[in-house]
C-alpha positions in Angstrom: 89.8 64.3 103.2 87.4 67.2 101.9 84.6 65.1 103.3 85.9 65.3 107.0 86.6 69.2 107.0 84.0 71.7 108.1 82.7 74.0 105.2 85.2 76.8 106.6 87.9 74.7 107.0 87.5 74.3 103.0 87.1 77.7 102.6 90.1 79.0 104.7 92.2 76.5 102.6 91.0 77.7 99.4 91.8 81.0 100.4 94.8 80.3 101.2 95.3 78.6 98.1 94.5 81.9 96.5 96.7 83.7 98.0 99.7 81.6 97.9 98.9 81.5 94.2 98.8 85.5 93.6 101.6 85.7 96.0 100.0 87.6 98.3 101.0 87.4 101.9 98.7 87.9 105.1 101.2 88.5 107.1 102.2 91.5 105.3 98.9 92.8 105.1 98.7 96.4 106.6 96.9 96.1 109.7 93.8 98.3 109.9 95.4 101.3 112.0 97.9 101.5 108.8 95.3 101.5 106.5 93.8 104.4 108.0 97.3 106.2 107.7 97.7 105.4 104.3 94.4 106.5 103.2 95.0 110.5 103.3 98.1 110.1 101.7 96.6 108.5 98.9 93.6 110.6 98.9 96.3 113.2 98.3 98.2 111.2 95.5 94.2 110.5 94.0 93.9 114.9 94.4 96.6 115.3 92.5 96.0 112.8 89.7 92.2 114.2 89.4 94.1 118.0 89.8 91.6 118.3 93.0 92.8 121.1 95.0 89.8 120.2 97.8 90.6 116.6 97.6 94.4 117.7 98.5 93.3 119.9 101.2 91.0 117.7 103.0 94.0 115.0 103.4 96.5 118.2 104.5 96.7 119.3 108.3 96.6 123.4 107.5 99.8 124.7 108.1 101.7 121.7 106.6 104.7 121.7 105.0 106.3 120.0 101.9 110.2 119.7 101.4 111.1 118.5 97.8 115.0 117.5 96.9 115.5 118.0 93.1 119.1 117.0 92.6 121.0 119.5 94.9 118.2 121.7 95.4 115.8 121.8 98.6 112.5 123.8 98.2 110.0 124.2 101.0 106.7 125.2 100.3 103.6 125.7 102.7 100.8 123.3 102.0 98.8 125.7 100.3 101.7 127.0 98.0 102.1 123.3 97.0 98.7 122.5 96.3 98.3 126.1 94.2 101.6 124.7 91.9 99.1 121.6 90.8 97.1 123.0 87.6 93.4 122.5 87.9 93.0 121.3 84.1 95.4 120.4 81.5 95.9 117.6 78.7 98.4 115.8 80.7 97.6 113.3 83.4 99.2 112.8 86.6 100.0 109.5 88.7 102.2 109.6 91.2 102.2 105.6 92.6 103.4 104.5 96.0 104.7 100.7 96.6 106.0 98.8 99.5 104.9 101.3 101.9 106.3 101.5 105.5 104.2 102.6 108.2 104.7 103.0 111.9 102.5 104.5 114.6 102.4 105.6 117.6 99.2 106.4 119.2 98.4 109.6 117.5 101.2 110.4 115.5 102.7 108.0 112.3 105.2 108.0 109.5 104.9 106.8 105.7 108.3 105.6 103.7 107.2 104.6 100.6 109.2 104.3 97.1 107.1 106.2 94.4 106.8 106.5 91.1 105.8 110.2 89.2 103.9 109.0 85.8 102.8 111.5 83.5 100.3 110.4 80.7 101.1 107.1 82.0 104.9 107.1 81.9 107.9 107.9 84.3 108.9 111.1 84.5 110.5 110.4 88.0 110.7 107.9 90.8 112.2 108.7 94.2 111.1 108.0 98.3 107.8 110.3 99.7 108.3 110.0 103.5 105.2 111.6 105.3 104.2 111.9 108.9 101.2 112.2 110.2 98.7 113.5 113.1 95.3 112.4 114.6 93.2 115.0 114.8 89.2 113.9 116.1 89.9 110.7 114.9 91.0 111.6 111.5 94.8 111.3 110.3 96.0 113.9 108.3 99.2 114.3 106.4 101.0 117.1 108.7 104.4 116.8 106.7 105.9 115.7 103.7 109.5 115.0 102.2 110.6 113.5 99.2 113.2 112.9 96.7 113.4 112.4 93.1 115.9 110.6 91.0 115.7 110.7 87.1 116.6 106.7 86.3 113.3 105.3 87.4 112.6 101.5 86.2 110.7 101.9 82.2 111.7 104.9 81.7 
């Protein structure tokens, strides 16, 4: 049967072999437009774990706000308040990890719903949903807005 296929032919079915094996699905794959909307929220996430104001900033539409829910309290904080309460040095490291990310967008505008996970030195200190919407500005997305929750019984912890 091998003999009778076109070289690509094998190779499409090899990759899909691959995949099928890792459990990795195509048709879940972020499309390309998502990818670009998740990138400056992770490039924010990566800012904080490397304690990189200027990383932060770059991903941050100025102006921006941040709402964090901590049990029954709601603070707000201007972008540039939240990105002065990340130390620049200090023993610990930070991680916060996103997973099963859900993106929408709409020409020039787009939202983020993704579960996360807070690791500190490499274990949970919290988990909880980051939902973040975003902007286009010349071509670029930026995060304009962020919300999140945080719940103390995280998975491993």
């Amino acid at each position: 049967m091998h003999a009778r296929l076109p070289r690509l032919s094998r190779l499409a079915l090899v990759a899909g072999a691959a995949f099928a094996t890792l459990g990795v699905s195509m048709v879940h794959a972020a499309t390309l437009e998502e990818q670009a909307v998740l990138a400056p929220f992770q490039a924010l996430l990566d800012g904080i774990g490397k304690r990189d104001h200027a990383m932060m900033r770059a991903a941050l539409l100025p102006g921006g706000m941040i709402t964090l829910k901590r049990g029954d309290k709601i603070t707000q904080l201007h972008f540039d308040a939240f990105i002065d309460h990340i130390p620049t040095s200090g023993d610990k490291q930070f991680a916060e990890r996103i997973h099963d990310p859900l993106v929408r967008v709409d020409d020039d505008i787009a939202i983020i719903w993704a579960p996360y996970e807070f690791l500190i030195d490499g274990k949970p200190d919290h988990c909880g949903t980051d939902i973040a919407h975003l902007v286009k500005r010349d071509g670029k997305w930026l995060v304009a807005g962020i919300a999140d929750n945080q719940h103390a019984s995280c998975a491993g912890k």
